[in-house]
C-alpha positions as CSV (number, residue, x, y, z in Angstrom):
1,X,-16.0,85.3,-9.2
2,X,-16.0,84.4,-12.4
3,X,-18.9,82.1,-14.3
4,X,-17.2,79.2,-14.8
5,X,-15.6,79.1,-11.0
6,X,-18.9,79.9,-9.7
7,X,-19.9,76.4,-11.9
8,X,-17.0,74.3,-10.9
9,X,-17.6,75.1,-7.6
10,X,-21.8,74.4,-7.8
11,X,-20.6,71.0,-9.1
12,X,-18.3,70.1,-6.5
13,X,-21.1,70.7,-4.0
14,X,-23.2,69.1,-5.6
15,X,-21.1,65.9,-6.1
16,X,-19.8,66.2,-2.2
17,X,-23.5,65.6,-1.0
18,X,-24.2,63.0,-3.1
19,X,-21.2,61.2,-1.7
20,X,-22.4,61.8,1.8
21,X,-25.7,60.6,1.3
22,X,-24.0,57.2,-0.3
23,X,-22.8,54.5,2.3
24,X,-20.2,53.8,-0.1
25,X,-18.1,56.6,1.0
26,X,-16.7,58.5,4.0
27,X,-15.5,61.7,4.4
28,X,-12.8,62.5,7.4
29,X,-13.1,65.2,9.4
30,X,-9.1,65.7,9.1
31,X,-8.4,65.9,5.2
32,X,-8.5,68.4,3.0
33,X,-9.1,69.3,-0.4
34,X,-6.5,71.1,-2.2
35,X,-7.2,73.3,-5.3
36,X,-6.3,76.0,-7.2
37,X,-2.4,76.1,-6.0
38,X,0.0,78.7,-7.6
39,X,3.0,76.8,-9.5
40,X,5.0,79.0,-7.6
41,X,4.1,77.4,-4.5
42,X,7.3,75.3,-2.8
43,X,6.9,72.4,-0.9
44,X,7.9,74.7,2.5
45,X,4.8,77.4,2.2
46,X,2.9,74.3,0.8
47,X,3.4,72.5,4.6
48,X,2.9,76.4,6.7
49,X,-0.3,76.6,4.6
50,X,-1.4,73.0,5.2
51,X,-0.5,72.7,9.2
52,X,-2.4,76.6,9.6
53,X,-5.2,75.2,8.1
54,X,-5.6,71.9,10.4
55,X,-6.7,73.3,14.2
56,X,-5.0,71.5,17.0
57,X,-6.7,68.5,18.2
58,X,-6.2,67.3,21.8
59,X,-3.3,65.0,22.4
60,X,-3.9,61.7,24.3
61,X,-1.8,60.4,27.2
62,X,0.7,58.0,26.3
63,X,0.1,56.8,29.3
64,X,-3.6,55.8,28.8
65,X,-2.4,54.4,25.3
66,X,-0.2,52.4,27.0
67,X,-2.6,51.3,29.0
68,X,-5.3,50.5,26.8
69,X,-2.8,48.3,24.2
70,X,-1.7,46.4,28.1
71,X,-5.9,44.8,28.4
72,X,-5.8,41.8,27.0
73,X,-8.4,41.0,24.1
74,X,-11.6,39.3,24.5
């Protein structure tokens, strides 16, 4: 790794815990940070890459969300 990747990277560290310490911002659990993409990189490997990356979450019942938009608000 070179010396100035080994930097960039320090610095993003650094500057992701100082925005979790800050109320001001939240981080989701679901996004994610994209960098150093080839240009040769189409918009089809670009979506394989993305949806390999992201682990399958549980699915609700649509059931149960049907049911829980049918309670009536308080």
């Amino acid at each position: 790794m070179s010396a100035a990747d080994r930097t960039k990277r320090r610095r993003a560290a650094v500057e992701l815990r100082s925005k979790l310490k800050s109320p001001n911002f939240f981080v989701s659990r679901t996004r994610l940070c994209l960098r150093n993409l080839p240009y040769t990189l189409d918009e089809k490997q670009l979506k394989q890459l993305l949806v390999a990356a992201v682990r399958p979450r549980p699915r609700r019942c649509a059931r149960a969300l049907g049911a829980a938009r049918a309670r009536p608000r308080c």
